[in-house]
C-alpha positions as CSV (number, residue, x, y, z in Angstrom):
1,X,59.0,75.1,47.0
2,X,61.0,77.9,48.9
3,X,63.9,78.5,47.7
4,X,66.9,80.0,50.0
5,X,68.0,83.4,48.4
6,X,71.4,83.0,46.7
7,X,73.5,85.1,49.7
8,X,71.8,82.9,52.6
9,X,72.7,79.5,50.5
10,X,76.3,81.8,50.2
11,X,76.8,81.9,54.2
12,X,74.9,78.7,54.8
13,X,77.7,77.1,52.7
14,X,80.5,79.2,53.9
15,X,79.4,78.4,57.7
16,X,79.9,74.9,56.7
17,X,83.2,75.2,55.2
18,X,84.8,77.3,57.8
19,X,85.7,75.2,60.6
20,X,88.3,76.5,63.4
21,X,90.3,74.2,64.6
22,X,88.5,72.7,67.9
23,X,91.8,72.0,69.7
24,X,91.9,74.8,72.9
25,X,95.1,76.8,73.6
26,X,97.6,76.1,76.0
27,X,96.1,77.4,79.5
28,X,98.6,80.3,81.5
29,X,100.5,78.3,84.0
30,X,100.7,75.0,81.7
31,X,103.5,73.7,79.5
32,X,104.2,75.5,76.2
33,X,103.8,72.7,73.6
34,X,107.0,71.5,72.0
35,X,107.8,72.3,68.5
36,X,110.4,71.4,66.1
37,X,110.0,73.3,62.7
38,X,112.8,75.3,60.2
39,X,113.5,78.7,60.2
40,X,113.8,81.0,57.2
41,X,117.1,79.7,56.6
42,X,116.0,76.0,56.8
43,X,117.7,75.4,60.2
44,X,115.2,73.3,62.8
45,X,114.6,75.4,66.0
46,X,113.1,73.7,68.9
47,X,111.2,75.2,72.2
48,X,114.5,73.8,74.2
49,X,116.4,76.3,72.2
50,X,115.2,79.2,74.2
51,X,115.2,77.6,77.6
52,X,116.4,80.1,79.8
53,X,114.9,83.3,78.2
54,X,111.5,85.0,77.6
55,X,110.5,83.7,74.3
56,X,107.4,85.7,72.4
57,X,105.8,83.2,70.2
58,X,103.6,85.0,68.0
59,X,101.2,83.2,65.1
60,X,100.5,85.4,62.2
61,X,98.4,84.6,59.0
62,X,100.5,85.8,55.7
63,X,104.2,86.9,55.5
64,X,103.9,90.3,53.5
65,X,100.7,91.1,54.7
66,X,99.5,94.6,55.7
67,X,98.9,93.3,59.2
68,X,102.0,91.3,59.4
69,X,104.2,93.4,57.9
70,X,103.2,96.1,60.7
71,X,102.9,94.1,64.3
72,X,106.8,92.3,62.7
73,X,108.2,95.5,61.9
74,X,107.2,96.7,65.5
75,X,108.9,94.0,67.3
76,X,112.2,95.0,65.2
77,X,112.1,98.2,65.8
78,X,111.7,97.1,69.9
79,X,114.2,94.5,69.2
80,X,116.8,95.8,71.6
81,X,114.6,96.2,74.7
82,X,113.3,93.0,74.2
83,X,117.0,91.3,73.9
84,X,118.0,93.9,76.7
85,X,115.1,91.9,79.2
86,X,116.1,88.1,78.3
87,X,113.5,87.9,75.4
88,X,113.5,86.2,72.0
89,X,111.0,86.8,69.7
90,X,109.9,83.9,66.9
91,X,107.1,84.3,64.6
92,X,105.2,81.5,63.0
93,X,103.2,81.2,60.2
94,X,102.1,78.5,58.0
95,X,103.8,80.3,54.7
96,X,107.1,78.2,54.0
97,X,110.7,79.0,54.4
98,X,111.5,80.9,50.8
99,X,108.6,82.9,52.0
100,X,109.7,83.6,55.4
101,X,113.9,84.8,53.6
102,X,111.9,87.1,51.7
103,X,110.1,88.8,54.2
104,X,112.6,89.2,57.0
105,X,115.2,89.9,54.3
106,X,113.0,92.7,52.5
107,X,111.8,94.0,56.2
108,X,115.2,93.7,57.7
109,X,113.5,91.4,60.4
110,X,116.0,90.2,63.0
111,X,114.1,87.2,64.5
112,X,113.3,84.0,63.7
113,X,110.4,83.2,61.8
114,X,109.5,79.3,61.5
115,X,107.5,77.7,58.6
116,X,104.7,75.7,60.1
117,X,103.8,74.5,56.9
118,X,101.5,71.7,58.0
119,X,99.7,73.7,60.4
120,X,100.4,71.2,63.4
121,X,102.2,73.5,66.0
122,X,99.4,76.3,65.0
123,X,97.1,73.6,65.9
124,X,98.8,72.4,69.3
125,X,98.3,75.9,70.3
126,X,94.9,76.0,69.1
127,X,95.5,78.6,66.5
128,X,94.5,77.4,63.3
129,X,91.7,78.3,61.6
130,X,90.6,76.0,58.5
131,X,88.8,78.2,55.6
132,X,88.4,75.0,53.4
133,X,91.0,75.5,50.8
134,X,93.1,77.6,53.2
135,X,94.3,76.9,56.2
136,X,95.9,80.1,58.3
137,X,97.0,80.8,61.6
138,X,95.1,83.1,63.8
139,X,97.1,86.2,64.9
140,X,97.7,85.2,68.9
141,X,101.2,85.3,70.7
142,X,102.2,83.6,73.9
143,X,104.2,84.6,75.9
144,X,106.3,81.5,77.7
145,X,108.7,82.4,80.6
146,X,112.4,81.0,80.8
147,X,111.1,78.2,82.3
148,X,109.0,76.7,79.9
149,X,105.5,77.8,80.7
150,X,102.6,79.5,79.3
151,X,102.7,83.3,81.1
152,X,100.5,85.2,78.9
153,X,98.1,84.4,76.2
154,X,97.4,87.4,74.2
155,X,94.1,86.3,71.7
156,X,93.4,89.9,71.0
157,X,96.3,91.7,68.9
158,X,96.7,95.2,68.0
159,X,99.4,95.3,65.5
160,X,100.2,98.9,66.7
161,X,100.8,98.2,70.3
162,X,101.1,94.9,70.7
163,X,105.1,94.6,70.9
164,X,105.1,97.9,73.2
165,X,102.1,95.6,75.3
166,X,104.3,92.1,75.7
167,X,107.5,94.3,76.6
168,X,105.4,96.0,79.6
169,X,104.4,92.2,80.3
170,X,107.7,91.1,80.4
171,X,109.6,94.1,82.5
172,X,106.4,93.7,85.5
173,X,106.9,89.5,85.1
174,X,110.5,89.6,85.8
175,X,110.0,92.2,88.6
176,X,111.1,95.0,86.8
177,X,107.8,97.3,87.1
C-alpha cells in the first residue's frame, strides 16, 4: 500500500481547507459595492457617506498586526494631504469594533475603521480569503472616486509605499499631476 508522507497528506489537507472566496472584485469603471457596517465607535457608516470625496477603501487582515500596524500608521502620518485632495480613508477588517477602539486609539489613527465582522463586504469585494477556522481579508484597497466608482484596484500592497502610491493616484486622477 503506498502511503503519502506525513507533509504531502499536510498540504493535500491544507489545499483542501483553504478556499478563497470565488466571488471577483469590483472591475475599475464599475460601481463600488454598497456597504453598511459600524465603525470603532459603533456608529453605522455607509458608501453614501462619502459621496462627493475620494474615499480609500483599504482591507487588511488583523488590527495590531506588524503589517497593519505599518501601511495604517502610514496613511496617518499622510492624513493631511489626503484630506487636503478631497480624500477619506476607511479601513476594514473583519476584527470587531472593541478591536478596531484599541487600535486606532493605541496608534492615534484618525480614520475610520469598520468591523466587517461577517466577512460579507470583504466578500462583495472579493477579498476574503477562507483558511477553515479563519476567515481574513486579503490586504487590497480601492480606490472609488467622488462619484461612486471603482478608479483603482490596488491587489498588490506594499505597506511602505502604498499610502505615498494612492496619494500620487489621486493628485494625477483629479488633474493635479
Amino acid at each position: 500500500m503506498n502511503r503519502l508522507p506525513s507533509f504531502a497528506l499536510a498540504l493535500l489537507l491544507c489545499a483542501t481547507l483553504v478556499s478563497p472566496v470565488a466571488q471577483g472584485s469590483p472591475a475599475e469603471g464599475s460601481p463600488a459595492p454598497d456597504f453598511a457596517l459600524p465603525d470603532q465607535e459603533g456608529e453605522v457608516r455607509r458608501l453614501a457617506d462619502y459621496s462627493g470625496k475620494w474615499l480609500v477603501l483599504y482591507f487588511y487582515p488583523k488590527d495590531d498586526t506588524p503589517g497593519c500596524t505599518t501601511q495604517a500608521c502610514e496613511f496617518r502620518d499622510n492624513i493631511f494631504a489626503f484630506r487636503n485632495n478631497g480624500a477619506e480613508i476607511v479601513g476594514i477588517s473583519l476584527d470587531d469594533v472593541e478591536t478596531h477602539e484599541a487600535f486606532a486609539a493605541k496608534h492615534g489613527l484618525p480614520f475610520t475603521l469598520l468591523a466587517d465582522t461577517g466577512g460579507a463586504t470583504a466578500e462583495r469585494y472579493g477579498v476574503l480569503r477562507n483558511f477553515g477556522l479563519v476567515k481574513l481579508a486579503s490586504r487590497q484597497t480601492f480606490l472609488i472616486s467622488p462619484d461612486g466608482v471603482v478608479a483603482r484596484h490596488y491587489e498588490k500592497v506594499d505597506v511602505n509605499k502604498h499610502s505615498e502610491e494612492v496619494l500620487s493616484d489621486i493628485v494625477a486622477l483629479s488633474g493635479g499631476g
